[in-house]
C-alpha positions, -999 to +999 in steps of 0.1 A: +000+000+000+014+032-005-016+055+006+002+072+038+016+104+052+047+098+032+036+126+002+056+149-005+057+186-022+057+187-061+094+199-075+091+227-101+108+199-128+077+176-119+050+207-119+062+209-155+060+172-164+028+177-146+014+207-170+027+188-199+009+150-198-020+176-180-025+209-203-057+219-187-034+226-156-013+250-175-048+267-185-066+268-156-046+291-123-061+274-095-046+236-108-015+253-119-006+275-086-020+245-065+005+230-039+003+195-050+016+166-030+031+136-047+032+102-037+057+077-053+048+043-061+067+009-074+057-019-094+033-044-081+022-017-054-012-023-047-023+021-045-059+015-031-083-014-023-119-022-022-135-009+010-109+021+010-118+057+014-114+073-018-098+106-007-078+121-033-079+137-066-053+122-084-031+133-114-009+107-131+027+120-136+042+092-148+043+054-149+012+029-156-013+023-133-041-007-137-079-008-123-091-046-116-122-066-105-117-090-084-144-115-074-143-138-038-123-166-053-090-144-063-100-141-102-091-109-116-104-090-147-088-060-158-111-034-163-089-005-181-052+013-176-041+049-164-016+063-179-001+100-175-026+126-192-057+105-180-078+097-152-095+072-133-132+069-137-134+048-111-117+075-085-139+103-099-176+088-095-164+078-059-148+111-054-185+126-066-205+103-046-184+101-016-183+065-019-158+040-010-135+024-038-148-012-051-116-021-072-083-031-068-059+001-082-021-014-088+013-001-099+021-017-136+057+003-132+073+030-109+063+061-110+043+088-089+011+107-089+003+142-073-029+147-054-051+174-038-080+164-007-116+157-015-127+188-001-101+207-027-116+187-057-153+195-047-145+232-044-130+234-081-165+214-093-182+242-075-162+268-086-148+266-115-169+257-148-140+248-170-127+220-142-163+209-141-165+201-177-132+187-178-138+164-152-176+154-166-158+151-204-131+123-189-159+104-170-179+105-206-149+093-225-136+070-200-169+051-198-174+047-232-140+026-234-148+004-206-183+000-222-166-013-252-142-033-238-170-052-220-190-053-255-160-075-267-163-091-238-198-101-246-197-105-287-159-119-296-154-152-295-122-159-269-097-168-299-102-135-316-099-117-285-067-136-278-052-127-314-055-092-308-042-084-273-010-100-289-013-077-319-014-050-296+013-057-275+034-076-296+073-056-298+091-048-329+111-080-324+077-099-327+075-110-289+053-104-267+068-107-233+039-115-211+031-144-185+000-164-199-014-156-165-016-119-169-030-121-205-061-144-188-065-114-162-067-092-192-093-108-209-116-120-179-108-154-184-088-191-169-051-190-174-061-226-188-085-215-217-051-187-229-026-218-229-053-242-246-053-214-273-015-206-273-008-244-276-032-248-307-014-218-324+022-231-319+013-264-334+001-245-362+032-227-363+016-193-360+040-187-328+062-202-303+056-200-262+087-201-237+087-192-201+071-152-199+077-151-244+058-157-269+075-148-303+047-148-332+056-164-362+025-154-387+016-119-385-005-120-409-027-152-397-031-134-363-041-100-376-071-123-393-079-142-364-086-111-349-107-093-374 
């Protein structure tokens, strides 16, 4: 966990990394002569967890951050990722509704975010019109991508889903460095189903597995499984 009373002031270098992954900051005074504090984070940090008070406005600064769903039995489902320039849809309704968060909020690389109280972020909705619009505008966006993610979730068959999280985060080298384990969490699903699939493909010779690498082999046949 790394929500404590370890924060620390935002350095003028990090104010402008801050205005530049954030450009509404630079155009609105009351974000950009804001005392921020910034909390630091590692990979595999678990930030917040269900049943935690959600607290803090939060702006990204740098590194990757991941939202999950986790049900009773330890399964995970990824629901979307924050990277700097975005927010969290998730922190935002709670922060609105004064609710408690209901997912799991992890560290997918070091990094840090900066942060002002609730009671700061309700005075700028009050306040200010342009924050309020901002802050309504990255809810509407932000919903709409987690509303299609869960319509592939619903209409693509597993294989084609499969095929084009590889795509997507296959390197130039054409590997995809990725435990099997962590591709089933980002597609809902049973370790088991990703490996029966994975093992089909490389006995087709569309792509080879090792420990953690999977090195495609036929681009091409992929890029149709997942159309």
């Amino acid at each position: 966990m790394v929500q404590k009373d370890s924060s620390l002031e935002l350095k003028i270098a990090e104010q402008k990394v801050l205005s530049n992954v954030f450009p509404v900051v630079k155009e609105m005074p009351e974000l950009n002569h804001y005392d921020w504090k910034k909390q630091a984070f590692n990979e595999g940090d678990i930030l917040f967890k269900p049943g935690e008070p959600c607290n803090r406005f939060m702006l990204l600064g740098k590194g990757q951050v991941r939202v999950e769903l986790q049900n009773p039995q330890g399964r995970a489902m990824l629901l979307y990722r924050i990277e700097p320039g975005q927010l969290c849809i998730h922190s935002l309704i709670n922060l609105i509704n004064d609710d408690n968060y209901s997912y799991i909020i992890s560290a997918d690389s070091d990094g840090w975010f900066c942060w002002a109280d609730k009671e700061q972020f309700h005075q700028w909705m009050n306040s200010s019109s342009k924050f309020h619009h901002w802050i309504l505008n990255n809810i509407g966006s932000r919903f709409k991508q987690v509303v299609d993610r869960f319509a592939s979730h619903a209409f693509l068959p597993m294989e084609n889903r499969l095929a084009g999280l590889l795509i997507e985060k296959m390197g130039q080298d054409q590997t995809v460095n990725c435990k099997q384990s962590e591709l089933a969490t980002e597609l809902g699903t049973a370790r088991e189903i990703i490996s029966r699939h994975l093992s089909r493909w490389q006995k087709q010779g569309l792509l080879e597995t090792r420990r953690g690498v999977i090195t495609i082999k036929q681009i091409e046949a992929l890029v149709d499984l997942a159309l």
